[in-house]
C-alpha positions in Angstrom: 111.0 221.3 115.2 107.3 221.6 116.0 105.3 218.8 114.2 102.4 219.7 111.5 99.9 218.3 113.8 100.5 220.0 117.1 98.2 222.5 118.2 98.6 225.9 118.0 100.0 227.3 121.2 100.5 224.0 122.7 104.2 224.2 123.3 104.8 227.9 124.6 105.4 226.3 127.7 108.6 224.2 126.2 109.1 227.5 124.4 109.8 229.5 127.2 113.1 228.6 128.5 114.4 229.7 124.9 112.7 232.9 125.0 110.8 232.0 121.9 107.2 231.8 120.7 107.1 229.0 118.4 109.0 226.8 116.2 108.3 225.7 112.3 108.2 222.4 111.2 110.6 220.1 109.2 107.9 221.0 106.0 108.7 224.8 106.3 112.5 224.1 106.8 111.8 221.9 103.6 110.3 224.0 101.6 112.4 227.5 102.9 115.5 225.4 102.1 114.3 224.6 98.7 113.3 228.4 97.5 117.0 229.0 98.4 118.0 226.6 96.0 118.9 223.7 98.6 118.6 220.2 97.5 117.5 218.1 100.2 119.7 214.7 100.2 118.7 212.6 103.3 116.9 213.2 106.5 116.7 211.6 109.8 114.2 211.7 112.2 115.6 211.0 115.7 113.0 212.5 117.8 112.7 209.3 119.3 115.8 210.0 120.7 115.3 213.3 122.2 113.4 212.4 125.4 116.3 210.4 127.0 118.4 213.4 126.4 115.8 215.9 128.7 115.6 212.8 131.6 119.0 212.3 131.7 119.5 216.3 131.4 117.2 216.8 134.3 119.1 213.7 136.1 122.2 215.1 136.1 120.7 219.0 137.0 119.1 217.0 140.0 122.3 215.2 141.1 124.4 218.4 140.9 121.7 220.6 142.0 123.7 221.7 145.2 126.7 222.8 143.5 124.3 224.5 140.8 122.8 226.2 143.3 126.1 227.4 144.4 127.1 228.6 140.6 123.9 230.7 140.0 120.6 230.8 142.1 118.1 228.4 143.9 115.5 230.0 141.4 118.1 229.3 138.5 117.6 225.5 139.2 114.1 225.4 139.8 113.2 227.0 136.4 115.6 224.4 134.5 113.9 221.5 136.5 110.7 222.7 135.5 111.3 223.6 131.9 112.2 220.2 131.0 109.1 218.8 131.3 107.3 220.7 128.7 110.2 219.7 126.4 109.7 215.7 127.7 105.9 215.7 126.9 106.0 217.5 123.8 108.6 215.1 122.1 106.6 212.2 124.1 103.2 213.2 122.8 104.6 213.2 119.2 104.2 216.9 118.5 107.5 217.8 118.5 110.8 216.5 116.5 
């Protein structure tokens, strides 16, 4: 989920792998959730968490990047490499969660 405070526009790039524009934040998903008559009972934020999930995802793309390569395309690999980073910073920066 996108943060309240993150700029607009700020995490297209993270976006992008997902062929997506934007995300809503854990107030809309809230507040959607309720008009549907949804009671909220406990929520966790583990956004912390989320970062050593994208280095060790990018760790293990880099590891096995030859037989990746073999299972799709040079390009293929590139673009995951480089997707994660957006996702990294966002979550780092606190604008994501």
């Amino acid at each position: 989920m996108q943060r309240e405070a993150c700029p607009p526009g700020l995490l297209r790039p993270a976006f992008y792998r997902l062929g997506i524009r934007d995300m809503s934040s854990y107030s809309f998903y809230s507040q959607t959730a309720k008009e549907l008559g949804f009671e909220e009972l406990h929520f966790i934020d583990l956004s912390k968490n989320t970062p050593t999930h994208y280095r060790r995802f990018r760790e293990e793309v880099q590891k096995r990047h030859d037989d990746l390569v073999q299972m799709t395309s040079p390009e293929f690999v590139d673009k995951t490499l480089k997707s994660i980073e957006p996702w990294m910073e966002g979550y780092e920066k606190g604008y994501m969660q």
